[in-house]
TORMARTOR-159491 format. One record per residue (C-alpha): residue number from 1; residue in three letters; z, x, y. Coordinates in Angstrom, 1 decimal. Example, Ala and Ser with C-alpha at 12.3 -4.5 7.8 and 13.67 -1.06 7.14 Angstrom:
n:res:c3:c1:c2
1:ALA:7.8:12.3:-4.5 $
2:SER:7.1:13.7:-1.1 $
This chain:
n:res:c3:c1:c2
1:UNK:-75.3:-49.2:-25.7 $
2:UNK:-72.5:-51.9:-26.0 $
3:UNK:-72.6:-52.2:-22.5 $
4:UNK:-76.0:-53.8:-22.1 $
5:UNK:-74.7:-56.9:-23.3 $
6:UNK:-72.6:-57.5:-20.7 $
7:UNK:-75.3:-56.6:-17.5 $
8:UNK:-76.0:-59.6:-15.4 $
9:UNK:-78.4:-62.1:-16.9 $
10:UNK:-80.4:-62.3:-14.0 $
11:UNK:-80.7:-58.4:-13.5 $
12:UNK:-84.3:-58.6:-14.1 $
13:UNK:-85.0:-61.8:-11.7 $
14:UNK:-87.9:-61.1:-9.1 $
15:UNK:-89.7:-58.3:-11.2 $
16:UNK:-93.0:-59.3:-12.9 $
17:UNK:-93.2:-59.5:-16.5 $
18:UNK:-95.3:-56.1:-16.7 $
19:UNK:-92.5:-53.9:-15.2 $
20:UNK:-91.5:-51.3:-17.5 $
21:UNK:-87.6:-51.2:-18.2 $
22:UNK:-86.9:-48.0:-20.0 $
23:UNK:-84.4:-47.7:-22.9 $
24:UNK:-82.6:-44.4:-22.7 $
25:UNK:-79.8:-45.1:-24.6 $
26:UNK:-79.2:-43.9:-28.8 $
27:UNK:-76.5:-46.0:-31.0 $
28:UNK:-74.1:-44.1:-31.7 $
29:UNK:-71.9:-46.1:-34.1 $
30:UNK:-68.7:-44.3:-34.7 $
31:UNK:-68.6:-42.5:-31.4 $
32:UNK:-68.7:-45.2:-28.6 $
33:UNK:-70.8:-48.4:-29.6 $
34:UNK:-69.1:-50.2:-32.5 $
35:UNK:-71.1:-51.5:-35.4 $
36:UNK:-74.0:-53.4:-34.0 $
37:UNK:-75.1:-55.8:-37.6 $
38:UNK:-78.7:-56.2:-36.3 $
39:UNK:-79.5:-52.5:-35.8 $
40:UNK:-77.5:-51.4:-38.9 $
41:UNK:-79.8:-53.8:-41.0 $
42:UNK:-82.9:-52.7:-39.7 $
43:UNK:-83.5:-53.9:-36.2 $
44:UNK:-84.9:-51.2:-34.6 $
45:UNK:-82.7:-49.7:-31.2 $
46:UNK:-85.5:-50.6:-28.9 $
47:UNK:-85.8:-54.1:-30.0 $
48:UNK:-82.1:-55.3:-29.9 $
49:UNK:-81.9:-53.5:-26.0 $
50:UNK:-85.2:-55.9:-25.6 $
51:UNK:-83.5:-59.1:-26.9 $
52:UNK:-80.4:-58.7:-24.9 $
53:UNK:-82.4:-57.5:-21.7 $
54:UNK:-85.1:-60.8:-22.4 $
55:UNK:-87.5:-58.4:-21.7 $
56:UNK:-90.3:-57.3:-23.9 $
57:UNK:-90.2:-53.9:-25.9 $
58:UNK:-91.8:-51.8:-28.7 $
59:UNK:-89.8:-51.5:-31.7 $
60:UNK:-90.2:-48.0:-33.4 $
């Protein structure tokens, strides 16, 4: 999950805004992702891949 911080910015560029980017990914804090503060005070998974992807999402 760490990793989708560092994907190009302009991965996205060309696709229309209703194209569905699905989030297959689960934190997993201790085994590979680090702490991530915004999910481990209550940001849901789905919306902190949304913020760093600038692409809408549904939180849970």
């Amino acid at each position: 999950m760490w990793k989708i911080a560092e994907l190009p910015k302009d991965l996205f560029d060309g696709i229309g805004p209703d194209t569905v980017v699905v989030d297959a990914v689960n934190y997993y804090p201790r085994e590979r992702d680090g702490r991530i503060d915004d999910i481990e005070t209550g940001m849901a998974e789905s919306r902190w891949v949304a913020n760093q992807l600038g692409r809408p999402g549904a939180s849970r």
